[in-house]
ROZASE-386688 format. One record per atom (N, C-alpha, C): residue in three letters; x, y, z negated. Coordinates in steps of 0.1 Angstrom, whole numbers, padded with zeros to 4 digits, always signed. Last residue first. Layout:
residues N
ALAXYZ;...
end
This chain:
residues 242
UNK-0034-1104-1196;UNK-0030-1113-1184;UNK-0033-1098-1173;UNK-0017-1097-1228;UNK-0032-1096-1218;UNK-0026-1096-1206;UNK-0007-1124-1249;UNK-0008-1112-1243;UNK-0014-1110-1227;UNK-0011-1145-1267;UNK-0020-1135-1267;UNK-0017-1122-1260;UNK+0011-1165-1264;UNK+0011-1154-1270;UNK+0000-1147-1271;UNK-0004-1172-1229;UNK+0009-1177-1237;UNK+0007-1162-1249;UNK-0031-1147-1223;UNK-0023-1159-1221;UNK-0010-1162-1231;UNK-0064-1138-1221;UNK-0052-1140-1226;UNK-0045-1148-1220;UNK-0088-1110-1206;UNK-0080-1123-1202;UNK-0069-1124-1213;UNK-0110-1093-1227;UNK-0095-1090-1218;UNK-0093-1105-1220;UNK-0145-1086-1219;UNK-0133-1090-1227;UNK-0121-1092-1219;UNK-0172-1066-1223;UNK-0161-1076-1213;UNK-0153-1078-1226;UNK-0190-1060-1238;UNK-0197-1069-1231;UNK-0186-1073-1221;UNK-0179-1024-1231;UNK-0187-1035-1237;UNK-0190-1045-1229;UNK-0141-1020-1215;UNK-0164-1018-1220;UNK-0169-1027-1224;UNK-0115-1023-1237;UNK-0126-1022-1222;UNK-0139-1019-1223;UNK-0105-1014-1257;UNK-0098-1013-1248;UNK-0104-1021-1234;UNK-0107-0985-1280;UNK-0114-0998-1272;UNK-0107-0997-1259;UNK-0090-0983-1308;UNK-0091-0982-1293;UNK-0101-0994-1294;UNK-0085-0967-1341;UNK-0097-0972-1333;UNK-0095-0972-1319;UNK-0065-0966-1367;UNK-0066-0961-1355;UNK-0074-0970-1350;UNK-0067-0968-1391;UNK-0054-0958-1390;UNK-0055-0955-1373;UNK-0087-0967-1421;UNK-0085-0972-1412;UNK-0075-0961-1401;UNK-0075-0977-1453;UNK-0079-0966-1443;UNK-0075-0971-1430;UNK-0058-0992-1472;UNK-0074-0993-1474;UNK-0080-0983-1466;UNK-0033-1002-1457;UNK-0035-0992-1470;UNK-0050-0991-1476;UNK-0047-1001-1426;UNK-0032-1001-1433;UNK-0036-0992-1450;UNK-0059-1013-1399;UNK-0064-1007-1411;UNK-0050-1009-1415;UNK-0078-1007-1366;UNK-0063-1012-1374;UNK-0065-1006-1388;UNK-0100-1024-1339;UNK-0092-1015-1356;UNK-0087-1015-1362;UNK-0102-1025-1311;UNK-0089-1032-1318;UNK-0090-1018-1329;UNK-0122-1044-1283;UNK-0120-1029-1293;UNK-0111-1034-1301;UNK-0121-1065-1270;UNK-0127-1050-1264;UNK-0121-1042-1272;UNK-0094-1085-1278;UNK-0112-1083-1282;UNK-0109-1070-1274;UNK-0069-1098-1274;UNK-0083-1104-1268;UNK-0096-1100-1267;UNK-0053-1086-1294;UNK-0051-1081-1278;UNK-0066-1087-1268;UNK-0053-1099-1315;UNK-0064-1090-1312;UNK-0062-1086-1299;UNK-0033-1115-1312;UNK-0048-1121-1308;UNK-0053-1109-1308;UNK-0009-1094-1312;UNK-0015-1105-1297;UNK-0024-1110-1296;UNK-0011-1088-1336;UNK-0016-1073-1325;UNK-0018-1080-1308;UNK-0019-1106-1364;UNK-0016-1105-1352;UNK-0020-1097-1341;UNK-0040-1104-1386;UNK-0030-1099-1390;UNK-0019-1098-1369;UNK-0074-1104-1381;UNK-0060-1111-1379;UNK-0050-1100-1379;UNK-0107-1109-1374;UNK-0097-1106-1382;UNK-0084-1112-1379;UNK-0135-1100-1354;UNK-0122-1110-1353;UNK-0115-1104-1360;UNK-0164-1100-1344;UNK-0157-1096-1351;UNK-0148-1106-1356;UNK-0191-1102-1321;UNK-0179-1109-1329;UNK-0168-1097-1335;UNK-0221-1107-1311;UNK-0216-1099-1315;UNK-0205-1105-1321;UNK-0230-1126-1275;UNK-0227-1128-1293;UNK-0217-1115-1295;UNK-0232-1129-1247;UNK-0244-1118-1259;UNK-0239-1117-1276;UNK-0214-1140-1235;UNK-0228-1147-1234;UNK-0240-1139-1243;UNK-0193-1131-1243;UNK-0198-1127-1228;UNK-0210-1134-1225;UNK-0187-1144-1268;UNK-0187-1128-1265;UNK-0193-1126-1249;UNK-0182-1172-1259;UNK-0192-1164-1263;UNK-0197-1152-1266;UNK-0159-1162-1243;UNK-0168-1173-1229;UNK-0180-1168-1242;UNK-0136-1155-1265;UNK-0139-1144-1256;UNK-0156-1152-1248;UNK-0141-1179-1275;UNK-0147-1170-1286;UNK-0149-1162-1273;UNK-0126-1195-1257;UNK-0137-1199-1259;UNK-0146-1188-1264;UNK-0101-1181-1254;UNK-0108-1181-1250;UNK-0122-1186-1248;UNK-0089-1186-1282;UNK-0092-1174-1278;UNK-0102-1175-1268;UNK-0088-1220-1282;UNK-0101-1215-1292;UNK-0104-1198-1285;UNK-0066-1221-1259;UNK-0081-1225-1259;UNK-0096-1216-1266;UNK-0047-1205-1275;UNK-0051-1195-1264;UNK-0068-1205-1257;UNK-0044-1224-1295;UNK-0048-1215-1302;UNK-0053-1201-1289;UNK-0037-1247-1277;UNK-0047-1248-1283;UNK-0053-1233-1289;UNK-0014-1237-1271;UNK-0017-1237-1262;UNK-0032-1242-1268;UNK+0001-1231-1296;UNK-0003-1222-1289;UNK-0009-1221-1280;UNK-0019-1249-1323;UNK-0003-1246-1317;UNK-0009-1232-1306;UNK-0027-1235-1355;UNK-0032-1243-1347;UNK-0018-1237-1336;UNK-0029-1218-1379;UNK-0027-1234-1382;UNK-0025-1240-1368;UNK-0051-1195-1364;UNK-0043-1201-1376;UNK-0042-1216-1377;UNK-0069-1182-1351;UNK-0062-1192-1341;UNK-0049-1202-1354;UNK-0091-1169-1363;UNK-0095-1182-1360;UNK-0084-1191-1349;UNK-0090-1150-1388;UNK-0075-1157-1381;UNK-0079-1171-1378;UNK-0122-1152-1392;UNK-0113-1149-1399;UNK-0098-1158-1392;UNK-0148-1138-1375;UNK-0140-1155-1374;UNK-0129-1149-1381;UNK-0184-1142-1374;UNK-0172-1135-1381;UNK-0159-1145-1382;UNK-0208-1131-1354;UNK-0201-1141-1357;UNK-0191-1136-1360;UNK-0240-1119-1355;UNK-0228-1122-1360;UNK-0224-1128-1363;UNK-0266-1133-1360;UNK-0264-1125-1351;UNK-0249-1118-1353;UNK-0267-1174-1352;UNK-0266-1162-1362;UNK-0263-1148-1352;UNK-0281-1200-1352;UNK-0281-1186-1341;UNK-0282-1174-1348;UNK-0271-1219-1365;UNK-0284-1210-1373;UNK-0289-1205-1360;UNK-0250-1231-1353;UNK-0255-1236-1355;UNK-0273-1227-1357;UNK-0223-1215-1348;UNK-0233-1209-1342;UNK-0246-1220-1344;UNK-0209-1226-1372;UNK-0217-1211-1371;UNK-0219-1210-1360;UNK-0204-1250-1359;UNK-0217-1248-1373;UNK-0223-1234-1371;UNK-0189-1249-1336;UNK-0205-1251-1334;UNK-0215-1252-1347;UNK-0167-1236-1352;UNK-0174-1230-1344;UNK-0191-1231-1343;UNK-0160-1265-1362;UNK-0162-1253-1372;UNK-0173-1243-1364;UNK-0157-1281-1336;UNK-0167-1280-1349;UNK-0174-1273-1353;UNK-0134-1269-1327;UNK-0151-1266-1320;UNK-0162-1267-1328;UNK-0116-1271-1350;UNK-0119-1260-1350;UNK-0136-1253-1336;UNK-0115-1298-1346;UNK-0120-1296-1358;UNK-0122-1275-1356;UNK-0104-1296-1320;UNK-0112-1302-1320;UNK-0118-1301-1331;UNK-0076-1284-1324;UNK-0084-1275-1317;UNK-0100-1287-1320;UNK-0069-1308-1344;UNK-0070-1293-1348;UNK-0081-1283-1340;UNK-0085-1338-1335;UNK-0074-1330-1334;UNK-0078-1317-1340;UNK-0103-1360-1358;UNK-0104-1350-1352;UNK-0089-1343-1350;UNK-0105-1375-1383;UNK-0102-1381-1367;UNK-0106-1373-1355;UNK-0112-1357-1402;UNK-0097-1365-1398;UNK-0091-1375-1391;UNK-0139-1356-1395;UNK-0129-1345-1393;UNK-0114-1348-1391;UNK-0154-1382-1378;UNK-0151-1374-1391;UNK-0139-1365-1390;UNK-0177-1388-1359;UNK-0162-1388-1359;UNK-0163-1376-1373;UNK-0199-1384-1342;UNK-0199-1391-1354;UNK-0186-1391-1360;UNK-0193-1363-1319;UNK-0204-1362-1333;UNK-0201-1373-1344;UNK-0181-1368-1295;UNK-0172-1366-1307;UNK-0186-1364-1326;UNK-0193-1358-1273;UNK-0193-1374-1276;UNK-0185-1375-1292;UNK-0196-1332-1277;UNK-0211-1339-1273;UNK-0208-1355-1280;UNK-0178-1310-1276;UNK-0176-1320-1283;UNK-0187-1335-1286;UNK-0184-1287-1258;UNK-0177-1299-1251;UNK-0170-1310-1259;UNK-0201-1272-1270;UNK-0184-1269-1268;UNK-0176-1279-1266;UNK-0226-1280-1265;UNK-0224-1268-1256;UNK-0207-1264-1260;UNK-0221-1302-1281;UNK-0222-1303-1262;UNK-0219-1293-1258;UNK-0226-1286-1302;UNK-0218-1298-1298;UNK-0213-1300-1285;UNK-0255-1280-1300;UNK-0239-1272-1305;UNK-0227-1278-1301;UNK-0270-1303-1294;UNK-0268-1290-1288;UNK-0254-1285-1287;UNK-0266-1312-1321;UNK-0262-1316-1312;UNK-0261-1309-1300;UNK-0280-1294-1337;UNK-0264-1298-1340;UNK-0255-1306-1328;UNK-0306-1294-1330;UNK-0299-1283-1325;UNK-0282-1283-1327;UNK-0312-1323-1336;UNK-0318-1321-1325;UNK-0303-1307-1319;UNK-0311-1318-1365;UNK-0300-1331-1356;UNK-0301-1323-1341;UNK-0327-1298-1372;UNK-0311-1298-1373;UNK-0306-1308-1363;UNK-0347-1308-1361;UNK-0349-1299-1354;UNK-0328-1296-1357;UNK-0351-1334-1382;UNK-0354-1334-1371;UNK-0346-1324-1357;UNK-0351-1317-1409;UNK-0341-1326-1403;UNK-0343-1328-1389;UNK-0362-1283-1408;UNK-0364-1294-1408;UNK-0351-1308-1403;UNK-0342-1255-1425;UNK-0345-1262-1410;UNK-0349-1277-1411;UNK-0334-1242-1445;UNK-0345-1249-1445;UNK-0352-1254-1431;UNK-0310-1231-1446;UNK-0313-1221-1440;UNK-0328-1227-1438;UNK-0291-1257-1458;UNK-0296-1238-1469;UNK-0305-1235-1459;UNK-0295-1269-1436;UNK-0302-1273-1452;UNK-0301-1264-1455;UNK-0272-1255-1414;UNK-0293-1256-1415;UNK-0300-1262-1422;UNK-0252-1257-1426;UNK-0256-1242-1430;UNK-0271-1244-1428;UNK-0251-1289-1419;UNK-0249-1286-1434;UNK-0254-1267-1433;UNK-0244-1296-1392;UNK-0261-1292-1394;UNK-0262-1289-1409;UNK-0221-1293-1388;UNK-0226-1286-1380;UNK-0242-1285-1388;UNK-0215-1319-1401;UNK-0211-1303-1404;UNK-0217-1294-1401;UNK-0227-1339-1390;UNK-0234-1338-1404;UNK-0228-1322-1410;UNK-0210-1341-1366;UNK-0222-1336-1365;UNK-0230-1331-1380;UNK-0190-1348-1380;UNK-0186-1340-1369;UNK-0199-1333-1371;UNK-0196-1361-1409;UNK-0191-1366-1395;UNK-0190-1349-1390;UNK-0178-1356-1444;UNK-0193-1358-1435;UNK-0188-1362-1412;UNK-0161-1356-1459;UNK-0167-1368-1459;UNK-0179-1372-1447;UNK-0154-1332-1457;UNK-0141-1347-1448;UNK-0149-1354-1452;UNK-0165-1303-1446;UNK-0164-1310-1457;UNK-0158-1327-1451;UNK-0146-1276-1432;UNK-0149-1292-1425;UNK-0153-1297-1438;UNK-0128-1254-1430;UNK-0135-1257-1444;UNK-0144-1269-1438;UNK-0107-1240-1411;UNK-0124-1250-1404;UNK-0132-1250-1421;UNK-0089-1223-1421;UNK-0088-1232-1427;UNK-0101-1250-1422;UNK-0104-1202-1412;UNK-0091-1199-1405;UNK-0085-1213-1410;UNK-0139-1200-1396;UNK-0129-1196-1415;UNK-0114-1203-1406;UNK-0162-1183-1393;UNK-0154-1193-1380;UNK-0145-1186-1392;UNK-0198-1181-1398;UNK-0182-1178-1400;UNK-0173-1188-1392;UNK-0230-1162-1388;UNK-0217-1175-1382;UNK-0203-1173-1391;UNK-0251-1141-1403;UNK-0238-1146-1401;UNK-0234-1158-1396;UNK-0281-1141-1407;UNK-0273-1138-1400;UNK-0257-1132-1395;UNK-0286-1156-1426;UNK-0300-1160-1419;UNK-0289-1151-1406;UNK-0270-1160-1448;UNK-0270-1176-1441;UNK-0282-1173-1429;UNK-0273-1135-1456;UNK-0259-1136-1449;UNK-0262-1154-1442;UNK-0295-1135-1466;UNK-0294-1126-1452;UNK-0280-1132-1446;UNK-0292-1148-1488;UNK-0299-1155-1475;UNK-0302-1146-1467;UNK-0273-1136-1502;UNK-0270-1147-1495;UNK-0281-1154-1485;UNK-0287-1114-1508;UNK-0272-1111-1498;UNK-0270-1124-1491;UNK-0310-1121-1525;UNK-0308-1117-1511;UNK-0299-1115-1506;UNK-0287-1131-1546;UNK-0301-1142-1540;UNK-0300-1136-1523;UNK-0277-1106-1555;UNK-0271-1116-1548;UNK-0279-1129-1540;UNK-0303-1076-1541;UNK-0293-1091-1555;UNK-0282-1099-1545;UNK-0290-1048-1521;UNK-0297-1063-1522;UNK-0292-1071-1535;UNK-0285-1021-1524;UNK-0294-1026-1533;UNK-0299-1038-1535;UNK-0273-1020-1494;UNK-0266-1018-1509;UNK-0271-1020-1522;UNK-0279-1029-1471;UNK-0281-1042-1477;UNK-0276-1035-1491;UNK-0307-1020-1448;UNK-0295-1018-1458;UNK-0294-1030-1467;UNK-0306-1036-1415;UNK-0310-1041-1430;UNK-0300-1032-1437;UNK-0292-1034-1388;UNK-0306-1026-1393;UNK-0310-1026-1408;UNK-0275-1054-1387;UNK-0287-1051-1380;UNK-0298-1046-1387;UNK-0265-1040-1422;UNK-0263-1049-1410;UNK-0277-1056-1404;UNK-0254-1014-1437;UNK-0267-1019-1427;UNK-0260-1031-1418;UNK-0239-0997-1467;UNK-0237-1008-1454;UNK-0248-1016-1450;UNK-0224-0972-1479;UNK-0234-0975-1474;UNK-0230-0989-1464;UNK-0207-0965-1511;UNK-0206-0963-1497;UNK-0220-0971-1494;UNK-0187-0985-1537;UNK-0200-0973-1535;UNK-0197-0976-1521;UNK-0177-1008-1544;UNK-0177-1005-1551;UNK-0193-0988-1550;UNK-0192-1034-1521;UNK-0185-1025-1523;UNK-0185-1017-1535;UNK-0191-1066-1523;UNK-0200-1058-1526;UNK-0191-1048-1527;UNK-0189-1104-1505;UNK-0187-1090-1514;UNK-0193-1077-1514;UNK-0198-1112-1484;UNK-0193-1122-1495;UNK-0191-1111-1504;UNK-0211-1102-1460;UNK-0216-1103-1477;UNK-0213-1111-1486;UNK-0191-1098-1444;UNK-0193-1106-1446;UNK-0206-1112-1457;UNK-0182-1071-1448;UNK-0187-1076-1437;UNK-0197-1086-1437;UNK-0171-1078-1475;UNK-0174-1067-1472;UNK-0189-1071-1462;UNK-0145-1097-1458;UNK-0159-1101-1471;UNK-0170-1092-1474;UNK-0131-1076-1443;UNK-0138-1088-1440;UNK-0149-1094-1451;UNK-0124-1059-1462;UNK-0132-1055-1457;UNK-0140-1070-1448;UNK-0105-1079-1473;UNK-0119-1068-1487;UNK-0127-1068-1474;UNK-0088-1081-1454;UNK-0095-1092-1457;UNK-0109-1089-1469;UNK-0077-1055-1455;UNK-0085-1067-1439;UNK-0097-1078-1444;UNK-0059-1044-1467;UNK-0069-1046-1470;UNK-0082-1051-1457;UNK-0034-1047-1464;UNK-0041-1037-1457;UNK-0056-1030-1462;UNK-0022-1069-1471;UNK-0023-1063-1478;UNK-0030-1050-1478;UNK-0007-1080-1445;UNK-0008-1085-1455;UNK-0008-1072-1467;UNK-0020-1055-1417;UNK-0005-1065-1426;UNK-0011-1068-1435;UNK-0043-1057-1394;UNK-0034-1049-1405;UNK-0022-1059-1409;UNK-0074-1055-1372;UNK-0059-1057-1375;UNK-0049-1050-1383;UNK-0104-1068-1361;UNK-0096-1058-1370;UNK-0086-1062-1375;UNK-0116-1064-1327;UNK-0107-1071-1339;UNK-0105-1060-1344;UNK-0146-1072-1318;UNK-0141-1066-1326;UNK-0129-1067-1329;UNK-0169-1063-1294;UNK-0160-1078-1296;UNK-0151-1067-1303;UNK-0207-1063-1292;UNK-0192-1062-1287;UNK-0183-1067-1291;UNK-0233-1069-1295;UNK-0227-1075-1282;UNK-0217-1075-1283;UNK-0246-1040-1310;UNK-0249-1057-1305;UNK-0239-1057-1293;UNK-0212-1021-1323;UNK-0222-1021-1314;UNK-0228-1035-1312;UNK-0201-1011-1354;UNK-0203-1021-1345;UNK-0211-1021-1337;UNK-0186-0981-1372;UNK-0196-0994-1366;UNK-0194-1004-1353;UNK-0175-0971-1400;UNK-0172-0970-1385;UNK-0181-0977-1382;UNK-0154-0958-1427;UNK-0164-0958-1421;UNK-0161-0962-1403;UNK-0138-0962-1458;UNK-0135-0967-1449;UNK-0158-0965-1440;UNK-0127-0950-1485;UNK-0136-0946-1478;UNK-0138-0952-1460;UNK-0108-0974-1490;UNK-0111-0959-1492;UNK-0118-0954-1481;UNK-0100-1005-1504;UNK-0110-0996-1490;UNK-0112-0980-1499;UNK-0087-1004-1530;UNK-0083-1018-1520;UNK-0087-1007-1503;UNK-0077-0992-1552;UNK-0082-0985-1546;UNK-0079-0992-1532;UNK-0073-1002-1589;UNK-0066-1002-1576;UNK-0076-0999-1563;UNK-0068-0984-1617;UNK-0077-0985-1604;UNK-0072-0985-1594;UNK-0060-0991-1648;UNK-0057-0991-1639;UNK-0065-0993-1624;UNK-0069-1011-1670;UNK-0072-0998-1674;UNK-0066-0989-1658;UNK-0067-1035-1659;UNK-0062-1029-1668;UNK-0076-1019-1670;UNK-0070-1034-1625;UNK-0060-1039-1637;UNK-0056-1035-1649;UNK-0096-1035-1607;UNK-0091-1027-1621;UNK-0077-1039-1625;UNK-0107-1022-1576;UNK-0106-1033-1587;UNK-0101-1028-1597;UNK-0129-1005-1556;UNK-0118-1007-1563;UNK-0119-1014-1571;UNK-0137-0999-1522;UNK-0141-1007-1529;UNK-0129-1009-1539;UNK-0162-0976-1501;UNK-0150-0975-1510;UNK-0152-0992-1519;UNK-0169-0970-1475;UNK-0170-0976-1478;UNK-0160-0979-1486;UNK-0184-0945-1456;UNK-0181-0947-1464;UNK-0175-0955-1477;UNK-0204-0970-1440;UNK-0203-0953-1442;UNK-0196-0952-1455;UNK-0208-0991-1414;UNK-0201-0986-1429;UNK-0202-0971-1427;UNK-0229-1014-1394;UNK-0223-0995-1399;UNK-0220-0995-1413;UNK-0235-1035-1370;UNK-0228-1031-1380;UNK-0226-1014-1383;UNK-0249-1032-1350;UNK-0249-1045-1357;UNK-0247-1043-1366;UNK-0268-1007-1338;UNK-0252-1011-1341;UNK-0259-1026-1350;UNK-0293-1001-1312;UNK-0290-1003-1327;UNK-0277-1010-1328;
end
């Protein structure tokens, strides 16, 4: 079963009296496991399709199943508790709330998701350790380095054990030898079973994922995979493949 399938997926806005035509008919899928980027210019429409993905948004018509669930008839109620029951977001900005510690972030998506307190602390910590920020929990985001506010971000969404992880220009903001860390961390989850999908305007981070779809204009303009599933390509300096 695909994780992901568009069929069709048109989405337009209006200015006016005027139809701007963001996704045209955009179709393709996602296999469990594999490792996605999707890559365009400012304006491609990357980012529609990312929210799209994302259930942050609704297409105008077309079809969209994620694992298995159509979701084109869902309310907004249900979009959002499919999307908190199976999405991770990895946001390009961490979105860190600054009052709370390291750890109180991590376990903030397992209050929507009605996870007892107990079992949050318990699995936020987990999260934590398992990205080698174990001792760093109480620390507040502004006593956090960059790459370090971005293991955070990370160990929220995988906080739920979501079955998609969507990471929007997850090396943004960040320097290079830090931003080839976070690559390779995402690649070390991808090879542990996690489905990912990677947005970025950059043809060197996506150089990282298995597959590389490029969108231009609201159509998608070319589809390589560029290993087999369930691998991923080594990076280095720049994101280019070692």
């Amino acid at each position: 079963m695909n994780m992901i399938e568009l069929t069709d997926i048109v989405k337009t806005y209006y200015r006016g009296t005027e139809p701007l035509h963001i996704l045209n008919k955009i179709s393709f899928s996602v296999a469990k496991g594999d490792f996605v980027a999707i890559v365009g210019p400012s304006g491609s429409g990357k980012s529609t399709l990312m929210n799209t993905i994302g259930l942050l948004d609704v297409p105008t018509s077309g079809a969209y199943k994620l694992d298995g669930i159509d979701t084109v008839h869902m309310s907004d109620n249900q979009l959002a508790e499919l999307r908190n029951r199976k999405i991770g977001f990895i946001f390009q900005q961490f979105n860190l709330l600054p009052r709370l510690t390291a750890l109180e972030n991590v376990e903030s998506p397992m209050i929507y998701a009605g996870i007892p307190p107990k079992e949050r602390r318990e699995r936020g910590q987990a999260m934590l350790e398992l990205l080698g920020m174990g001792s760093r929990g109480h620390h507040k985001p502004s006593e956090l380095s960059g790459g370090q506010q971005r293991r955070v971000a990370i160990a929220r969404a995988l906080a739920i054990g979501p079955s998609l992880l969507l990471a929007d220009e997850p090396t943004g903001a960040l320097d290079s030898k830090t931003g080839i860390e976070v690559l390779e961390l995402i690649q070390n989850l991808h090879r542990q079973g996690n489905t990912i999908v990677l947005i970025t305007h950059d043809l060197h981070i996506a150089e990282s994922a298995s597959r590389v779809v490029s969108i231009r204009d609201g159509v998608i303009v070319k589809d390589e995979r560029r290993c087999p599933l369930n691998e991923a390509v080594p990076v280095t300096a720049g994101g280019a493949v070692t």
